[in-house]
N, CA, C and O atoms as a GROMACS GRO file, in nm:
protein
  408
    1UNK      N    1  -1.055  -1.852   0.259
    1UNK     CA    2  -1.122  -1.846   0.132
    1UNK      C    3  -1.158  -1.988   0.091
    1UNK      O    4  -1.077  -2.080   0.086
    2UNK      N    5  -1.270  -1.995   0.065
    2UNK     CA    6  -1.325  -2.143   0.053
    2UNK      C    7  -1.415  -2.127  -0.077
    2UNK      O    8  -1.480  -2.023  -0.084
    3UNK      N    9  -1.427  -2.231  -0.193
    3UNK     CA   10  -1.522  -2.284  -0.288
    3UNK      C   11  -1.574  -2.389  -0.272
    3UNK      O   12  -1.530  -2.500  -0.245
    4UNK      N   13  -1.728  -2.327  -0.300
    4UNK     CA   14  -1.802  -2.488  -0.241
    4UNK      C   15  -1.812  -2.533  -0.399
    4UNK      O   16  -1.861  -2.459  -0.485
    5UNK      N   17  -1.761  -2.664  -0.426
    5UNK     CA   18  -1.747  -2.760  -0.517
    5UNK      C   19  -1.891  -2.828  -0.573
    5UNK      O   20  -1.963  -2.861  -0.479
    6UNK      N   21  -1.937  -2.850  -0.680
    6UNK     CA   22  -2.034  -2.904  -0.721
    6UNK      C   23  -1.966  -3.111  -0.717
    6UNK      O   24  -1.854  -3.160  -0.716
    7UNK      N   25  -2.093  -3.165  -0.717
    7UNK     CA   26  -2.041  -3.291  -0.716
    7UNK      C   27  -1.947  -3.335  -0.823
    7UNK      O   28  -1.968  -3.274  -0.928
    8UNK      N   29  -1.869  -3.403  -0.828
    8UNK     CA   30  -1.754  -3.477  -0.888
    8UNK      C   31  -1.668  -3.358  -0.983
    8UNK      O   32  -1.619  -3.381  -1.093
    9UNK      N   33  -1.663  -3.228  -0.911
    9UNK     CA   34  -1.632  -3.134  -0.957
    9UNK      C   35  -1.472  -3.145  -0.834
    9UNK      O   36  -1.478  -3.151  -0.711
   10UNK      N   37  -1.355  -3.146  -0.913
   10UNK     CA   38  -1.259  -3.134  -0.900
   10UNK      C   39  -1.166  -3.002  -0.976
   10UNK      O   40  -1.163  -2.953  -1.088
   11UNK      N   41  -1.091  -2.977  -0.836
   11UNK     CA   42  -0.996  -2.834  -0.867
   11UNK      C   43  -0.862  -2.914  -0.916
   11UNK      O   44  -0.803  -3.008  -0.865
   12UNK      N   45  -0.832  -2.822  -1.061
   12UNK     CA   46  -0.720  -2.899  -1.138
   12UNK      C   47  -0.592  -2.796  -1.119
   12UNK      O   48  -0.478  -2.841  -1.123
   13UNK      N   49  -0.620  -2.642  -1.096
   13UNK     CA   50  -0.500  -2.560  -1.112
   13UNK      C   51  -0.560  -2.431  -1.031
   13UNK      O   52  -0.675  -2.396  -1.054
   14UNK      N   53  -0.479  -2.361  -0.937
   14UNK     CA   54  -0.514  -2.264  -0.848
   14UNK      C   55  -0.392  -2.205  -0.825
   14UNK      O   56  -0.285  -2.264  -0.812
   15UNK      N   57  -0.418  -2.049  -0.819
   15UNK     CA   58  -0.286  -1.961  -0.810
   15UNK      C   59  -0.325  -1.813  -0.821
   15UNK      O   60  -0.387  -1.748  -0.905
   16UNK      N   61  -0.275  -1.790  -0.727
   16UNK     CA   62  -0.296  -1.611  -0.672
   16UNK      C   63  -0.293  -1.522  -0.783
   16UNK      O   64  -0.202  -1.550  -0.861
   17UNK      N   65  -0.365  -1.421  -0.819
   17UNK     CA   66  -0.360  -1.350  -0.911
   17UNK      C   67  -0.443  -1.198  -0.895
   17UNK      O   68  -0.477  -1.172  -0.779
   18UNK      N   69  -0.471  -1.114  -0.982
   18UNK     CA   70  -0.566  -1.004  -0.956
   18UNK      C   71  -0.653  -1.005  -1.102
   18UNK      O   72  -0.617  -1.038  -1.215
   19UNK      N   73  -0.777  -0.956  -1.053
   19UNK     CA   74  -0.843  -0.945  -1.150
   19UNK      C   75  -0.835  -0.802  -1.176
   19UNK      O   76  -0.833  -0.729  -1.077
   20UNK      N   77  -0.830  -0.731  -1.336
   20UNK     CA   78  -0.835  -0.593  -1.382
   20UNK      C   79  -1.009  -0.580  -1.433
   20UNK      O   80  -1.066  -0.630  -1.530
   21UNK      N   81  -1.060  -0.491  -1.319
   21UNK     CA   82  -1.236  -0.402  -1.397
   21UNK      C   83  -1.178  -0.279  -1.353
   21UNK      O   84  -1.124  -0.236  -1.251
   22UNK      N   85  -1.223  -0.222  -1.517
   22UNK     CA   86  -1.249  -0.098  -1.510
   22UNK      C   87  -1.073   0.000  -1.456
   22UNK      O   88  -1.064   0.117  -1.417
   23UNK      N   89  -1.002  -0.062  -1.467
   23UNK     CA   90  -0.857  -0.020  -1.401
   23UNK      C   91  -0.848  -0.002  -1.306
   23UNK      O   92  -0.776   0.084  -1.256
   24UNK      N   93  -0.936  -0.095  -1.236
   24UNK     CA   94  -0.895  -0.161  -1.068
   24UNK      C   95  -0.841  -0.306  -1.068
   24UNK      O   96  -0.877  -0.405  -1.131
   25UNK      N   97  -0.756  -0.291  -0.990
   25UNK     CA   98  -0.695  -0.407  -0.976
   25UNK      C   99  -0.733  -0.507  -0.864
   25UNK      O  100  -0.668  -0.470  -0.766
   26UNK      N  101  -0.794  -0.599  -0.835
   26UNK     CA  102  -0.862  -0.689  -0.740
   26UNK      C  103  -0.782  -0.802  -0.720
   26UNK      O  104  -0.760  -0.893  -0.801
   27UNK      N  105  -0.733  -0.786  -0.584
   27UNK     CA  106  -0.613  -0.908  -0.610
   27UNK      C  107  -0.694  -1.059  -0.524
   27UNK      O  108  -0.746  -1.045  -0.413
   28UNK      N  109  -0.692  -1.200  -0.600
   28UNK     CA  110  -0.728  -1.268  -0.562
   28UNK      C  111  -0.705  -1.379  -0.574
   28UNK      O  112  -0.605  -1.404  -0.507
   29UNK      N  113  -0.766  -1.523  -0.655
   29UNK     CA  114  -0.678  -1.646  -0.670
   29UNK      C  115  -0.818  -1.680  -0.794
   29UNK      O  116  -0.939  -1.654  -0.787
   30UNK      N  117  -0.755  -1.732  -0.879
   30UNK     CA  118  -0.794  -1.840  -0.968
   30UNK      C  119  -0.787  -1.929  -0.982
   30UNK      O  120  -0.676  -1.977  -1.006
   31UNK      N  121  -0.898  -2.006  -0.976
   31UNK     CA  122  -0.937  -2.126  -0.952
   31UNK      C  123  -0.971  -2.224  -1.060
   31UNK      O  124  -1.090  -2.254  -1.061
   32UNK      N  125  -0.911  -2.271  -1.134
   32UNK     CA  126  -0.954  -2.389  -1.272
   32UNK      C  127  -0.998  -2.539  -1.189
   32UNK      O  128  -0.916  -2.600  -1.120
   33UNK      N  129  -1.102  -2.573  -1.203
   33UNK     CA  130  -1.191  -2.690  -1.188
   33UNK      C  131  -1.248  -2.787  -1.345
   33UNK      O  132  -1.281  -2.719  -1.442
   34UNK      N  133  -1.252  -2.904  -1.354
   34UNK     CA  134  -1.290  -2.956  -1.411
   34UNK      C  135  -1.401  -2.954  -1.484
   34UNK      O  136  -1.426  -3.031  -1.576
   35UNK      N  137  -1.502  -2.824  -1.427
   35UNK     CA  138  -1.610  -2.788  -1.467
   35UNK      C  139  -1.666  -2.629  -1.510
   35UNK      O  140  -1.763  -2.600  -1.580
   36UNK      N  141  -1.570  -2.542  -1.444
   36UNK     CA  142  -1.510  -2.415  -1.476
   36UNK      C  143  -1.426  -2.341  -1.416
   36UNK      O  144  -1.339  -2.395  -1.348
   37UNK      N  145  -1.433  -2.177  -1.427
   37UNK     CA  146  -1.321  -2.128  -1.361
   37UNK      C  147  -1.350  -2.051  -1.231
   37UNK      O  148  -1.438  -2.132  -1.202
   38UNK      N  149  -1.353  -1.988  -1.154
   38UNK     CA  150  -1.362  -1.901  -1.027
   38UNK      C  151  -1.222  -1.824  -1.012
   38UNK      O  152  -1.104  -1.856  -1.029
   39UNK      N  153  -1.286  -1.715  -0.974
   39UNK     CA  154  -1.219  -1.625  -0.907
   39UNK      C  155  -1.246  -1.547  -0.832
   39UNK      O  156  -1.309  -1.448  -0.868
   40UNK      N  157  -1.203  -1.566  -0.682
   40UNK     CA  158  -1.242  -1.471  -0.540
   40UNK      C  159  -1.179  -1.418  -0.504
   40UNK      O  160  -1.072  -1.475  -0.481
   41UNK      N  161  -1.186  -1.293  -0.475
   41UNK     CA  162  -1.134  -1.217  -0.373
   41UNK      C  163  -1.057  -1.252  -0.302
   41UNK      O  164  -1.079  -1.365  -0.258
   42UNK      N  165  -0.946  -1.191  -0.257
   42UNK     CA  166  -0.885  -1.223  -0.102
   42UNK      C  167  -0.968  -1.125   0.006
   42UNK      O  168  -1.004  -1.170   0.115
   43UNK      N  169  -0.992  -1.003  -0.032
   43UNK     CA  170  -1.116  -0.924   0.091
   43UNK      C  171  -1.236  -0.980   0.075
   43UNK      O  172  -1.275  -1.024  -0.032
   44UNK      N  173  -1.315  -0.983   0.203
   44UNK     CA  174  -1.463  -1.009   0.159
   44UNK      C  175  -1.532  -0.912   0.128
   44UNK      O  176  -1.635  -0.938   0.066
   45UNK      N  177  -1.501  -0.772   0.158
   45UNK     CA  178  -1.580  -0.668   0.109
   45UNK      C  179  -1.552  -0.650  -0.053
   45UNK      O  180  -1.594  -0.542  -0.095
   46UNK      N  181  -1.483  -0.742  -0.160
   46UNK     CA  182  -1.470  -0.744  -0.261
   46UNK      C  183  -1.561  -0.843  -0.296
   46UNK      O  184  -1.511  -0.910  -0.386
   47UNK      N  185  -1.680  -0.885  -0.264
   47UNK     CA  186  -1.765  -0.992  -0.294
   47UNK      C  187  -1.822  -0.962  -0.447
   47UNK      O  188  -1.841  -1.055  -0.525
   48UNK      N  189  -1.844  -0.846  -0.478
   48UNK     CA  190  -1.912  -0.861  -0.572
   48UNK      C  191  -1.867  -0.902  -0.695
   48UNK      O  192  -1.939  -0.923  -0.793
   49UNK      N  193  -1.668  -0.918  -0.686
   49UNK     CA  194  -1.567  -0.943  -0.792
   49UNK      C  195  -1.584  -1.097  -0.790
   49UNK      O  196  -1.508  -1.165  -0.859
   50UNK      N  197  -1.664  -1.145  -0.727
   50UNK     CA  198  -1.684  -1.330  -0.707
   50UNK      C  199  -1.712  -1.372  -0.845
   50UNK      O  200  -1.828  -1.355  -0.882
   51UNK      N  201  -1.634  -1.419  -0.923
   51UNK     CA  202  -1.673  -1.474  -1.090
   51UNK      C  203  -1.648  -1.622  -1.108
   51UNK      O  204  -1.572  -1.695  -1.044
   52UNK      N  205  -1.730  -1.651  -1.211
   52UNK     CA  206  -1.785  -1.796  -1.241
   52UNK      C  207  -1.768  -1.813  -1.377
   52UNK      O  208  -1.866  -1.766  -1.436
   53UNK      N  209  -1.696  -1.855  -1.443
   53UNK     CA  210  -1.720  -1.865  -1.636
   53UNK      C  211  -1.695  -1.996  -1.659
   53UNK      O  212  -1.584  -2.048  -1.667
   54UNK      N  213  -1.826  -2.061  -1.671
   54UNK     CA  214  -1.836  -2.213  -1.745
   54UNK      C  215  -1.760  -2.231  -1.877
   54UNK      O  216  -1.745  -2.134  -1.951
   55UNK      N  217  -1.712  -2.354  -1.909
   55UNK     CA  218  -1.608  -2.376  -2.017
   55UNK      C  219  -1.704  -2.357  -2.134
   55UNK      O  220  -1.654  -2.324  -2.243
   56UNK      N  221  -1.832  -2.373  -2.125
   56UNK     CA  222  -1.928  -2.376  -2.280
   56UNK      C  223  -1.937  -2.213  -2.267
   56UNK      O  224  -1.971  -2.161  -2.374
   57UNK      N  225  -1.920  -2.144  -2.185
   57UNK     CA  226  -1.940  -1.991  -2.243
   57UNK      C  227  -1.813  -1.885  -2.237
   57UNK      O  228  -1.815  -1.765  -2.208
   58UNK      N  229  -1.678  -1.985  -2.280
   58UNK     CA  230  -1.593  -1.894  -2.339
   58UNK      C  231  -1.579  -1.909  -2.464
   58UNK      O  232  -1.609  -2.015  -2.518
   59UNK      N  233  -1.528  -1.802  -2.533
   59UNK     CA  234  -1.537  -1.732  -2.670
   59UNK      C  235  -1.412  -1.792  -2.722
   59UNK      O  236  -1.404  -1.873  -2.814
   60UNK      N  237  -1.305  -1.737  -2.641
   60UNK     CA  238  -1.172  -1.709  -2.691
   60UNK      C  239  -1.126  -1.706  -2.528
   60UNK      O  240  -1.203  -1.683  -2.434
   61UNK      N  241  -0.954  -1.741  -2.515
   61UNK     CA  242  -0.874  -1.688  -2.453
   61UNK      C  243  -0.742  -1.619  -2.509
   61UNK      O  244  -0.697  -1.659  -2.617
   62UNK      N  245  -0.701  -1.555  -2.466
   62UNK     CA  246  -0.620  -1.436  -2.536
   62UNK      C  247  -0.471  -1.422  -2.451
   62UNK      O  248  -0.459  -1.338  -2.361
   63UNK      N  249  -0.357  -1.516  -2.491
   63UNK     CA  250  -0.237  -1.472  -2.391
   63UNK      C  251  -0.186  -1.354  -2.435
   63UNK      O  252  -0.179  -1.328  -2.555
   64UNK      N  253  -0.129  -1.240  -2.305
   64UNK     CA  254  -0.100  -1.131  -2.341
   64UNK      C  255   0.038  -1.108  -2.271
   64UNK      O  256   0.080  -1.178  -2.179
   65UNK      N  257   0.096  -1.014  -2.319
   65UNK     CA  258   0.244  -0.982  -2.252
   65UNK      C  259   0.250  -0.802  -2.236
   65UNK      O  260   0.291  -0.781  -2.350
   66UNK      N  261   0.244  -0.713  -2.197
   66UNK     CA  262   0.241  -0.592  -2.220
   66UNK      C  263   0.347  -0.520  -2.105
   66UNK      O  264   0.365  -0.564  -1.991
   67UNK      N  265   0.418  -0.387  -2.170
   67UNK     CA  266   0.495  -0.354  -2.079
   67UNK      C  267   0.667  -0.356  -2.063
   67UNK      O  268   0.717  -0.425  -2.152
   68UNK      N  269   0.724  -0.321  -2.010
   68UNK     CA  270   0.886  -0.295  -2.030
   68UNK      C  271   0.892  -0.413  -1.927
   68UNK      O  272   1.014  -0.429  -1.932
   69UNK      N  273   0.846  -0.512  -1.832
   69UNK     CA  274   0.866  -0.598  -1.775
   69UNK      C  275   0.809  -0.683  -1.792
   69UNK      O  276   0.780  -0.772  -1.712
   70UNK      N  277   0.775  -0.670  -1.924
   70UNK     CA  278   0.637  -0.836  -1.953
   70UNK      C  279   0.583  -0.854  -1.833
   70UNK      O  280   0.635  -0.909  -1.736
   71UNK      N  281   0.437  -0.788  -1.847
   71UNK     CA  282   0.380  -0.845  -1.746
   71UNK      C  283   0.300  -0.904  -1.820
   71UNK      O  284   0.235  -0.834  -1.897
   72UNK      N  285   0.274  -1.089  -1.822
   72UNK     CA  286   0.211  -1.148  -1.912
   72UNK      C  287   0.095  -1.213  -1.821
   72UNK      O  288   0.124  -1.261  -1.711
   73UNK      N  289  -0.065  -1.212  -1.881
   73UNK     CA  290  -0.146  -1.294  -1.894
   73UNK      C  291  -0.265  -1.335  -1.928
   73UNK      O  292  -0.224  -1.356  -2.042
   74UNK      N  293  -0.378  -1.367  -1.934
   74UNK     CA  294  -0.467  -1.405  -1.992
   74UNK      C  295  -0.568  -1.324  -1.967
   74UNK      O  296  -0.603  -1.270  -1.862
   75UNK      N  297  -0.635  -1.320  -2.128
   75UNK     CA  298  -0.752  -1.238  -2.165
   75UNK      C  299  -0.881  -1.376  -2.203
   75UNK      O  300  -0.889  -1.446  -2.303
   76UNK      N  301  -0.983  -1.373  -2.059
   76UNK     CA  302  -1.061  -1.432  -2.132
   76UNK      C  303  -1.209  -1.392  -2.186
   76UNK      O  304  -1.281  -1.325  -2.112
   77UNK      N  305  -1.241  -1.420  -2.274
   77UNK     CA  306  -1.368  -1.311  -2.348
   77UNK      C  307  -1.452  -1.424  -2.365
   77UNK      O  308  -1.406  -1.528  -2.414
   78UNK      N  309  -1.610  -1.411  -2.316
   78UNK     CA  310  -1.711  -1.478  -2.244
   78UNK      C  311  -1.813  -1.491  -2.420
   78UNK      O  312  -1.769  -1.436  -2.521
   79UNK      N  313  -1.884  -1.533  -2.420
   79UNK     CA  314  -2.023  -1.520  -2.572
   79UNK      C  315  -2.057  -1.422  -2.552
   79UNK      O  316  -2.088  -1.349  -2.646
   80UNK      N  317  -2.063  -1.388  -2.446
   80UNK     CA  318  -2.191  -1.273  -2.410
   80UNK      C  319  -2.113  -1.123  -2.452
   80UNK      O  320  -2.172  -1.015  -2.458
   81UNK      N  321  -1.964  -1.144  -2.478
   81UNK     CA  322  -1.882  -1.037  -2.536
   81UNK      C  323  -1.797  -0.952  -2.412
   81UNK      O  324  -1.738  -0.847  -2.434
   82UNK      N  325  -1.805  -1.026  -2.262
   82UNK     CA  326  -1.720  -0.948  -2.181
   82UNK      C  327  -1.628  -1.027  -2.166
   82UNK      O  328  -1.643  -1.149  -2.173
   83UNK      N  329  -1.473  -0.947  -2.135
   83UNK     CA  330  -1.382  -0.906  -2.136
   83UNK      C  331  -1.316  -0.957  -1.978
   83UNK      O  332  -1.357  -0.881  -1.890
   84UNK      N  333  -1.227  -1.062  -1.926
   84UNK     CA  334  -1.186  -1.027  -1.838
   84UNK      C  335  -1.037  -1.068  -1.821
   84UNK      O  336  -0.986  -1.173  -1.862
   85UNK      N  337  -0.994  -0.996  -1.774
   85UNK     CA  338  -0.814  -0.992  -1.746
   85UNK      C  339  -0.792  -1.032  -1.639
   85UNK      O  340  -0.868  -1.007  -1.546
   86UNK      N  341  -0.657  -1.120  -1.621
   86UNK     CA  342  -0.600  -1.178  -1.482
   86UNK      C  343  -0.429  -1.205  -1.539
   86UNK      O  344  -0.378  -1.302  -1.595
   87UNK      N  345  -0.371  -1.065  -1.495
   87UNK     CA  346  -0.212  -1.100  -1.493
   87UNK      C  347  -0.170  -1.236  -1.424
   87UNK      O  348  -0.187  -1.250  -1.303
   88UNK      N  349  -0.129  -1.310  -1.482
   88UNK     CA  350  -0.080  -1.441  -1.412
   88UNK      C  351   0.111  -1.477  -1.440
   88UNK      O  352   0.140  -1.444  -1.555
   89UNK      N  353   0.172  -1.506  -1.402
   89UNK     CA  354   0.283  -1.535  -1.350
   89UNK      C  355   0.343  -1.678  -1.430
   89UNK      O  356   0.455  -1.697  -1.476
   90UNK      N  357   0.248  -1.751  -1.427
   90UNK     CA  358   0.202  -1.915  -1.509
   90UNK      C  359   0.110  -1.896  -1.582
   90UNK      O  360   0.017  -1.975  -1.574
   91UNK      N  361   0.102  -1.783  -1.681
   91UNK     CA  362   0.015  -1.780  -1.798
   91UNK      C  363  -0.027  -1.913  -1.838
   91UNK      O  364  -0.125  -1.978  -1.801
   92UNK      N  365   0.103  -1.950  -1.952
   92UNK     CA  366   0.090  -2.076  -2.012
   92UNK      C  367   0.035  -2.205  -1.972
   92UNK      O  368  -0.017  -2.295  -2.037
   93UNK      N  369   0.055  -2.192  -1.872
   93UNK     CA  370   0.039  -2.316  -1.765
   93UNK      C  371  -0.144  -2.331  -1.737
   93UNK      O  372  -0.216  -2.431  -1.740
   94UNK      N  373  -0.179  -2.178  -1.708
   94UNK     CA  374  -0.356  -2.190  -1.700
   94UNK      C  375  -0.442  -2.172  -1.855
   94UNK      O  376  -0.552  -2.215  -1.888
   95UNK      N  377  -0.348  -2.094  -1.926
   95UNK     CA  378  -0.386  -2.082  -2.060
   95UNK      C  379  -0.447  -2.186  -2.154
   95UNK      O  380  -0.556  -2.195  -2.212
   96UNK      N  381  -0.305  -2.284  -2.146
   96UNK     CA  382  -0.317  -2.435  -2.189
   96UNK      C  383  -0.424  -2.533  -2.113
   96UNK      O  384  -0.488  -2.619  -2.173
   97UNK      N  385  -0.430  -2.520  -2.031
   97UNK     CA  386  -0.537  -2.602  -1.936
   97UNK      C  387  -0.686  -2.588  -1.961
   97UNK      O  388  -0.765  -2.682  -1.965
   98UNK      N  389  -0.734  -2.375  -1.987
   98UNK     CA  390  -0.818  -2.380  -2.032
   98UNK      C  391  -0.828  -2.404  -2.152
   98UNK      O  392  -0.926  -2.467  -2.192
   99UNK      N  393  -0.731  -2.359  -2.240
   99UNK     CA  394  -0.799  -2.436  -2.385
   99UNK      C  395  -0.845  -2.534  -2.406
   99UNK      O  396  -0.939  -2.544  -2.484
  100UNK      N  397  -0.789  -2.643  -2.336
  100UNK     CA  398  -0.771  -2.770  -2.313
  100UNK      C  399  -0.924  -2.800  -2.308
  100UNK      O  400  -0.988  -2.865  -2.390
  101UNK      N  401  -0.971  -2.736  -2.187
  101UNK     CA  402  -1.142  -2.781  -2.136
  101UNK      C  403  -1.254  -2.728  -2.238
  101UNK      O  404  -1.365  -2.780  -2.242
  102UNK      N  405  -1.218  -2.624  -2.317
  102UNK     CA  406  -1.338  -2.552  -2.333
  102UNK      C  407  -1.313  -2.573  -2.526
  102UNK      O  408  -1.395  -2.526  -2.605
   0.00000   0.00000   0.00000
């Protein structure tokens, strides 16, 4: 699994995770860069779950905890008004980072 990097575009925080559409679960890695976020697939026949959200077009991020085992992590919601979820393990840790950028 490879990201091709824009120039002086540096990866600051990366860590396995799944993305939730539609109550599928897409398990893959998130990628925080200095310039935005990614998230790919671990299958390639999951290509079309390939996401990109620049720091000028988030809204809000949303830490979440839900569940008899806290399963905690981030809700991030785009201008354009979508919605995307990634249970993470190190919430805080990517949470804070994006606030940080955007």
């Amino acid at each position: 699994m490879t990201v091709k990097l824009n120039a002086n575009e540096v990866v600051l925080k990366a860590g396995d995770t799944n993305q939730v559409v539609d109550e599928k679960t897409i398990s893959g890695k998130l990628i925080v860069t200095n310039q935005r976020i990614y998230f790919k697939p671990v299958e390639e026949t999951a290509g079309k779950f390939n996401l990109e959200i620049l720091f000028e077009n988030i809204l809000d991020v949303i830490f979440y905890s839900k569940g008899l085992f806290l399963v905690k992590g981030l809700n991030i919601i785009t201008r354009d008004g979508r919605n995307y979820v990634f249970p993470l393990k190190k919430r805080d840790e990517f949470g804070q980072l994006i606030n940080k950028m955007f």
